[in-house]
C-alpha positions, -999 to +999 in steps of 0.1 A: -453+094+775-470+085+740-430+082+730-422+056+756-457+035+746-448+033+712-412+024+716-418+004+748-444-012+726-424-021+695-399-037+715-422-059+731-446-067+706-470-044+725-498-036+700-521-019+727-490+003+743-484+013+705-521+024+705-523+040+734-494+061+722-512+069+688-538+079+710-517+105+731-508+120+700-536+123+681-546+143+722-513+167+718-524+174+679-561+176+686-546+210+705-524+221+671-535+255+657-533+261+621-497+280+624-484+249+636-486+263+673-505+250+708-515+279+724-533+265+752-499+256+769-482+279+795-446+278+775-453+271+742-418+268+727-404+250+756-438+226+755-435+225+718-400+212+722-408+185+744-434+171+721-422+177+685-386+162+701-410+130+716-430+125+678-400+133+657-380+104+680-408+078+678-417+083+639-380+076+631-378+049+658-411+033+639-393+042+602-364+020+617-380-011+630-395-042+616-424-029+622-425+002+593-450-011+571-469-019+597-474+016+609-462+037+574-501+052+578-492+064+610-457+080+600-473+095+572-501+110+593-478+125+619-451+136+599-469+170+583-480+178+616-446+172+638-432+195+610-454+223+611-450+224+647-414+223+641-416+251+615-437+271+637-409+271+664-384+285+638-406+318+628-386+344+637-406+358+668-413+331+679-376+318+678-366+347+691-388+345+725-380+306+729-344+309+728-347+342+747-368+322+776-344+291+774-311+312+782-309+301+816-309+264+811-281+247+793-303+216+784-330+233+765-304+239+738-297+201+731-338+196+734-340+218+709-314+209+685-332+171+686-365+185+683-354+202+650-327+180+639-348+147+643-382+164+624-356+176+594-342+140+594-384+128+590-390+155+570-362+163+546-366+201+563-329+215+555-339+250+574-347+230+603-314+210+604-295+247+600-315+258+638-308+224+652-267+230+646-273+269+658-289+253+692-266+228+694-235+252+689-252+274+716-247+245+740-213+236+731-204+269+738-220+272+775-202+237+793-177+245+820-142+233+819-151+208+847-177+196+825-208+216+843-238+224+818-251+252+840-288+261+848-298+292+857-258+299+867-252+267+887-248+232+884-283+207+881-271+170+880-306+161+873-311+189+845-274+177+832-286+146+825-316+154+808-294+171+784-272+144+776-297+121+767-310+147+739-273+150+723-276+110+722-297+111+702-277+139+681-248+114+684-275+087+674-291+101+645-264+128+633-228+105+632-216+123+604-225+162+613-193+180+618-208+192+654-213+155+665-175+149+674-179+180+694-213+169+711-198+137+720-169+148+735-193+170+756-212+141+768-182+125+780-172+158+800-206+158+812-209+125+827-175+123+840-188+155+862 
């Protein structure tokens, strides 16, 4: 929710919405362990994913607006910390267990791939950028010919969705990735469904 604060806020010359975004990060870090990791949460890599993707979004968002110089203290404060988490989801055990708990749900993948491909954008992390294409591949490769990103071996329109609004933002930020063609046509398949 801090995400839709600060961007909510920017666009309407919010200042207190900004700050009350700030304020929900500074919560979700408060929580951060030295490894980059938040081990107080139930899932951490699918948790991790939701909020790295969410910070990694809104610091680039914030980098982008009229607004930058305004809040470069901000961006430069959260950016070490969005990319440890980020780097912590990439060590290999713990990649291998979040990718081997997201299996069942096609949408995870493109959460994923923004959640690592926005913080290497922010962070000039090429490693990260190389796991974002592996997840977004991943995905590519599990859409139905009718256009059905499957969870847990059916169809979830709701679940679909979500997934489509993570490869935006691929689309978004990434227009000249060689995968991004591919993503987009996805999205098309996907919503036609």
């Amino acid at each position: 929710y801090g995400e839709e604060l600060i961007i909510g806020g920017l666009l309407k010359n919010d200042a207190a919405a900004i700050q009350t975004g700030f304020k929900m990060f500074d919560w979700g870090f408060a929580h951060q362990a030295a490894d980059g990791s938040f081990p107080e949460t139930g899932d951490p890599f699918h948790s991790t994913s939701f909020f790295v993707e969410a910070v990694a979004h809104t610091l680039l968002f914030l980098q982008q607006s009229p607004q930058a110089v305004q809040y470069a203290a901000q961006i430069a404060y959260y950016t070490p910390l969005v990319h440890r988490a980020a780097r912590w989801m990439i060590a290999p055990d713990v990649w291998k267990k979040g990718t081997e708990n997201n299996k069942p749900y096609t949408h995870r993948r493109y959460l994923v791939a923004a959640a690592l491909g926005l913080t290497s954008k922010l962070a000039g992390d090429r490693e990260l950028m190389n796991y974002a294409r592996q997840s977004v591949e991943d995905g590519l490769s599990l859409q139905l010919p009718d256009g059905v990103n499957p969870e847990v071996g059916g169809y979830d329109s709701s679940y679909q969705m979500v997934g489509v609004v993570y490869a935006e933002r691929w689309v978004t930020y990434f227009p000249d990735e060689p995968l991004t063609p591919k993503v987009a046509a996805m999205i098309e398949r996907a919503l036609a469904w």
